[in-house]
N, C-alpha and C positions, 0 to 999 in steps of 0.2 A: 650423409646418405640420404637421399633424395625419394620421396614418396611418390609412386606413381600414382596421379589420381585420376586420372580416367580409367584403369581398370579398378579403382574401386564406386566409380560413378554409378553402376547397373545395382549393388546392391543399396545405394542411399536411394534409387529410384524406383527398387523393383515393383512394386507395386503402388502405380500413380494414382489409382482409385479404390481402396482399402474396400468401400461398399459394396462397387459393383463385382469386385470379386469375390464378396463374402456370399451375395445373393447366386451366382457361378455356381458356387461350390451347394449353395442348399437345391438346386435342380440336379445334381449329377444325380443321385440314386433315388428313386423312386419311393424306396422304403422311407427313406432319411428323408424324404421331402412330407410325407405322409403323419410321421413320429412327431415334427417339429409344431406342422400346420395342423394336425385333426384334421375337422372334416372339411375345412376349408383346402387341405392339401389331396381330401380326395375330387375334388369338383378340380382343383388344380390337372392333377395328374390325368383325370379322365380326359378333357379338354386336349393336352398333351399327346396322349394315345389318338383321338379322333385327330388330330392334325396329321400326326405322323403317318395312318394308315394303320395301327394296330388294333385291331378293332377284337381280335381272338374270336372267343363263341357269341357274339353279343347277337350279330346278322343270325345266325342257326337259333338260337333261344326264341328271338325275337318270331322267327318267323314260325319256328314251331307251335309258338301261343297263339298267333293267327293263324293257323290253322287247326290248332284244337279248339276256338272262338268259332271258326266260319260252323265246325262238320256239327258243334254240339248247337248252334242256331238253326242248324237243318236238320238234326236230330237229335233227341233227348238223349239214346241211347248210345250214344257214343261215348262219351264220358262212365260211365255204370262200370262195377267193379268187375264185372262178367267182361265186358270188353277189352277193357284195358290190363284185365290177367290176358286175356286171349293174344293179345297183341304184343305185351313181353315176352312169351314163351316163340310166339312165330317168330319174332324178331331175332332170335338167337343165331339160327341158323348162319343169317344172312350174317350179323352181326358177327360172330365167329372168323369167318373169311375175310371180312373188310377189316381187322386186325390186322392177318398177315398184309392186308392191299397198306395199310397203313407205313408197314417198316420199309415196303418198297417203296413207298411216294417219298420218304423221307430222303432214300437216296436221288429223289428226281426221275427214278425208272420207273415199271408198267411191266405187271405181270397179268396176260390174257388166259393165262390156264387156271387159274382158279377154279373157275367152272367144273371146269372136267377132270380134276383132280378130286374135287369131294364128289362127284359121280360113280371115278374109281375108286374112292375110299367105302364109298355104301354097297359097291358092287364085292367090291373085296372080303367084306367082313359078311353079308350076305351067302356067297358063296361056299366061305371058309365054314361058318358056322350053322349054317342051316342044310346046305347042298351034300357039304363033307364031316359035317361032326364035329369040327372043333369046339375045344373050350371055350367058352363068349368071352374072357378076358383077355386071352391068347389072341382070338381074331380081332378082338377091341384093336389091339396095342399091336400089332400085325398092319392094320388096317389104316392107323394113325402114321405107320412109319412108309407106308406106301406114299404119304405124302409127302414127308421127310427127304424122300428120297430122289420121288419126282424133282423138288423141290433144287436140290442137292445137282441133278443134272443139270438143272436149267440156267443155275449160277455157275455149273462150270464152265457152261460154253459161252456164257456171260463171262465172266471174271478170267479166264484161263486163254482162248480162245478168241474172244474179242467180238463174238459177234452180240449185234445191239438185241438187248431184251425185249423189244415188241417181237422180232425175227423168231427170235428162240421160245417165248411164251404162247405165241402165234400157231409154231409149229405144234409147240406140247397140249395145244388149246386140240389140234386135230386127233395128236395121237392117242394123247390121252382116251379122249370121245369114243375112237376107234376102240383101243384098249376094252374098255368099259362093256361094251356092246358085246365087246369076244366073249368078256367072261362071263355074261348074264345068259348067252348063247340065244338060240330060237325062240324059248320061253317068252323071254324080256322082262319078265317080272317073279322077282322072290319075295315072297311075305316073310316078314320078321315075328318072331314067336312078342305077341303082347303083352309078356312079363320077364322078359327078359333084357339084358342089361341095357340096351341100346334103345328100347321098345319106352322104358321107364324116364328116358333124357328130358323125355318133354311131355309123359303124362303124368311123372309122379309130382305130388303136391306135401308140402311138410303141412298138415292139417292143424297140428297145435299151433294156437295162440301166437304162443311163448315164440315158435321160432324166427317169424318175420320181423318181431320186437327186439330179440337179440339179433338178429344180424343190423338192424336200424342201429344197437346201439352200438354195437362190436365198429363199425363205420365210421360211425359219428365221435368214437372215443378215438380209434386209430388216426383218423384225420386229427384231431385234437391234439394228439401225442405229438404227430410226425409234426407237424407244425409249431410246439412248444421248443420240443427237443431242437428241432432245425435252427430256429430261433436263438437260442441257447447260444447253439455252438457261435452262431455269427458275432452275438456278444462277443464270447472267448475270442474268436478270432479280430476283432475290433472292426467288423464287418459292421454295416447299416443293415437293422432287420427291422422286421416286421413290429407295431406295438403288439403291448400282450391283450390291449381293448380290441381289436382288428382281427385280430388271432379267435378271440372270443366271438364278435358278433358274424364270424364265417364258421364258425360250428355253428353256432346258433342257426344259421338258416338252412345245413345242411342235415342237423338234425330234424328241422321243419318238416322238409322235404323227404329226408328219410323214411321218418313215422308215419306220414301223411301217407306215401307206400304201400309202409306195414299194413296200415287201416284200411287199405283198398281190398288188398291182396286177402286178408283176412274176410272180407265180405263175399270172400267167391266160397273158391277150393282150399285158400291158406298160400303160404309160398311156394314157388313152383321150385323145383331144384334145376330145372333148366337157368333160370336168372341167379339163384345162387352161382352155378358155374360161370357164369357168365363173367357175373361183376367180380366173381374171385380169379379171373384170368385176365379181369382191364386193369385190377387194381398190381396183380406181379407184374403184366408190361410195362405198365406207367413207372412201376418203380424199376426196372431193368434199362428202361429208356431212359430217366428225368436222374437218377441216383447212381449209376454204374459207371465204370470205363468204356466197358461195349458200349452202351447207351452217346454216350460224346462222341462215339467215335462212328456210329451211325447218322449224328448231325452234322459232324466236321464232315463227313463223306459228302452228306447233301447240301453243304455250302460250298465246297472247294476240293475237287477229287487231287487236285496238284499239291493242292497247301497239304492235306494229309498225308500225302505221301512221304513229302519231304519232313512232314514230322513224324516221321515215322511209323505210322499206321498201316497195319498190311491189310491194304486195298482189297487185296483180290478175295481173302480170308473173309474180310467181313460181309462183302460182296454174297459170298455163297452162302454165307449163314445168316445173310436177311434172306435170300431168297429160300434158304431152306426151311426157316419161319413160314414164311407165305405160304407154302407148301405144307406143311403140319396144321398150319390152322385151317386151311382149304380143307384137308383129311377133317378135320373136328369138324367144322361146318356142315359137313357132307354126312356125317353121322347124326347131327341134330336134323338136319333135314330129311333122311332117312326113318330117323326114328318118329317125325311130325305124321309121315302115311306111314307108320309099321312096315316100309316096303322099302327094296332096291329097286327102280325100274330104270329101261331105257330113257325115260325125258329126265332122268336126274342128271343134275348139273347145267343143264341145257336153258332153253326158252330166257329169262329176263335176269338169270341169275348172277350172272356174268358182271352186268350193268351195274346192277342194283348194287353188289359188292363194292364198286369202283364209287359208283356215285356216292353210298352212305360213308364212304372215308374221306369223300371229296368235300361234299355238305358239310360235314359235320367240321369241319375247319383245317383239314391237312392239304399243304398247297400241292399240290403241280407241278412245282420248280423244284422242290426238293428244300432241306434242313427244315421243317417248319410244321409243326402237328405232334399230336399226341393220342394214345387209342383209345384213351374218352372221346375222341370226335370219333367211333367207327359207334359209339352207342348213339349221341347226340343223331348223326346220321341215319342210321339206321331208323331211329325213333318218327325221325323226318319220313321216309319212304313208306311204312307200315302204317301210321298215322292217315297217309295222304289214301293208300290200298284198302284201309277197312272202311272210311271215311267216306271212300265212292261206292263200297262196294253195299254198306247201308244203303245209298240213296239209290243203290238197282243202275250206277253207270258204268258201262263196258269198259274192258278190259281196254281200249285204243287210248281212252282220256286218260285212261291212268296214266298211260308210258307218255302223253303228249304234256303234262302237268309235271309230273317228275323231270321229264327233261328240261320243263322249262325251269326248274326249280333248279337242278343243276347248273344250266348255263347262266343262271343269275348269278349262282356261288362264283364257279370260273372267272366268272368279271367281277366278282367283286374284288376274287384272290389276284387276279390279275391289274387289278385299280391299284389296291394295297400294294403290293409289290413298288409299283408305279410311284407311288405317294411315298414308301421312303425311301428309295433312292435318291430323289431329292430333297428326303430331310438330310437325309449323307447314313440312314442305318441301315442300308441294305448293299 
């Protein structure tokens, strides 16, 4: 009986260069390249990112410090614990809605009614509760589901119906507006009661110490946790993770930064409970997005709306319930923004609000194209737009430079997100 030896040739061969495949296999995961190398494997792997075009928040960070640099060389007071409470609490608002702008971009779409959705969210609750009596909790939650709901339409004639999301957010950008105005009637303007639920979103302050210091630490330990435990499992699962020195010195600097906060905030009024809600609504998305099956299945959407299909993800489904997201957070925004002037009025929702929502989800590092962002970039952004608004509005410059600065700041992002895009598809990961 005769051996055939050329089918056994491929195994005495298979591997003609033992080294240059051991070195292969130490680039495939990033974590695994990090673990082996220390820090010579983080200047590796940075390196690695800037060629390929993954640059994440680096551009938004970066540019943020230059402009916290330029406003506090032009004035002292920009930096001061008074301003910079002042400018977390305004931030929210906007920051709020560029949330929902986030889960649409993820899909690659564009929702234009934002706007005018939290306009009828403040008109709504206005109404309900001051015009007609209701209970402020009842019109609260009333008022949040108007957006919902809106929200809810606008994906159905999206996802059901077929027609393109600018068309249908477009229209709901008009009716809404319209909407809004009905119900505010002749008047145009409802005062909201100054101690009342809505009134308190963004003037109430936790004055003790103690509570900007715990939530710094509550932060700082949950990041700790989520990152050990994640770590853990990858072990278990004989996945490449993260080292536990790595894991260590990213708490460390986000405890830095947390405290550093704390100590701000504490120098004014104390913690605002505007930014408490806030970061306790970035930190559910982030985990609803980066940890869930929904979550994958809003990023499979925005890389390949076919390939999901045919894995069997119901399209249309999740379709209505990102837009129905946009729409509820538009409703919350609209209520932070309401409660900033104690008022409903006609210009709500209106004038640069629109924009600004889009741009701080755009800034802040969510692409364009769609599968790519997280709603940490809708605070990052945000932080961008408010920073640049108080920054001019210190130095006494009109309101034209603002919106001609900002834009320029956006269309820098756009090309960048549009460069990166560009950069790796010809590394081959895009």
């Amino acid at each position: 009986m005769s051996i055939d030896k050329t089918s056994a040739a491929p195994d005495d061969h298979a591997v003609e260069n033992p080294e240059a495949a051991k070195a292969a296999v130490t680039v495939v995961d990033p974590r695994l390249l990090v673990r082996e190398q220390g820090l010579k494997g983080y200047v590796t792997e940075f390196k690695r990112k800037m060629k390929s075009g993954d640059l994440g928040s680096i551009p938004v960070v970066i540019g943020l410090a230059i402009i916290w640099l330029i406003f506090t060389s032009l004035n002292s007071n920009f930096l001061t614990a008074g301003n910079l409470s002042d400018m977390s609490v305004a931030m929210v608002g906007t920051g709020m809605i560029a949330v929902g702008i986030v889960f649409v971009l993820l899909l690659g779409e564009i929702d234009l009614s934002v706007g005018s959705v939290s306009g009828v969210a403040g008109a709504s609750f206005a109404v309900l509760n001051v015009t007609n009596g209701m209970n402020e909790w009842l019109a609260f939650v009333l008022a949040i589901l108007t957006g919902t709901v809106a929200g809810v339409l606008h994906g159905f004639f999206f996802a059901k119906i077929g027609v393109p999301a600018f068309a249908v957010t477009l229209a709901g950008l008009l009716f809404w507006n319209g909407l809004m105005l009905q119900i505010l009637g002749s008047n145009g303007t409802i005062n909201l009661d100054p101690d009342g639920v809505v009134a308190q979103l963004t003037s109430y302050y936790f004055s003790d110490v103690a509570a900007a210091y715990a939530l710094a630490a509550v932060v700082t330990a949950g990041f700790f946790l989520s990152s050990f435990l994640g770590n853990r499992r990858r072990e278990a699962a004989g996945v490449p993770s993260r080292p536990l020195s790595e894991t260590i010195v990213r708490t460390a600097l986000l405890a830095a930064l947390a405290f550093t906060v704390a100590i701000v905030f504490n120098q004014y009024k104390g913690l605002p409970l505007a930014v408490v809600i806030f970061i306790a609504v970035l930190l559910v998305t982030d985990f609803v997005l980066r940890r869930t099956a929904y979550g994958r299945k809003v990023f499979a959407l925005g890389g390949s709306v076919e390939a999901s299909r045919r894995a069997g993800i119901n399209v249309e489904m999740v379709r209505i319930s990102v837009f129905a997201i946009s729409g509820t957070f538009a409703a919350v925004g609209g209520l932070f923004i309401a409660s900033k002037i104690a008022a409903a009025n006609q210009g709500a929702g209106g004038g640069d609000l629109l924009m600004n929502a889009i741009a701080a989800a755009v800034i802040g590092g969510t692409s364009l194209f769609g599968g790519r962002g997280r709603t940490w970039n809708a605070l990052l952004g945000v932080l961008v737009i408010v920073s640049i608004q108080y920054g001019l509005a210190l130095e006494g410059i009109a309101s034209p430079v603002q919106y001609m600065i900002t834009g320029g700041v956006l269309l820098a992002t756009v090309v960048i997100d549009a460069v990166t895009r560009k950069t790796q598809k010809t590394a081959g990961r895009a």
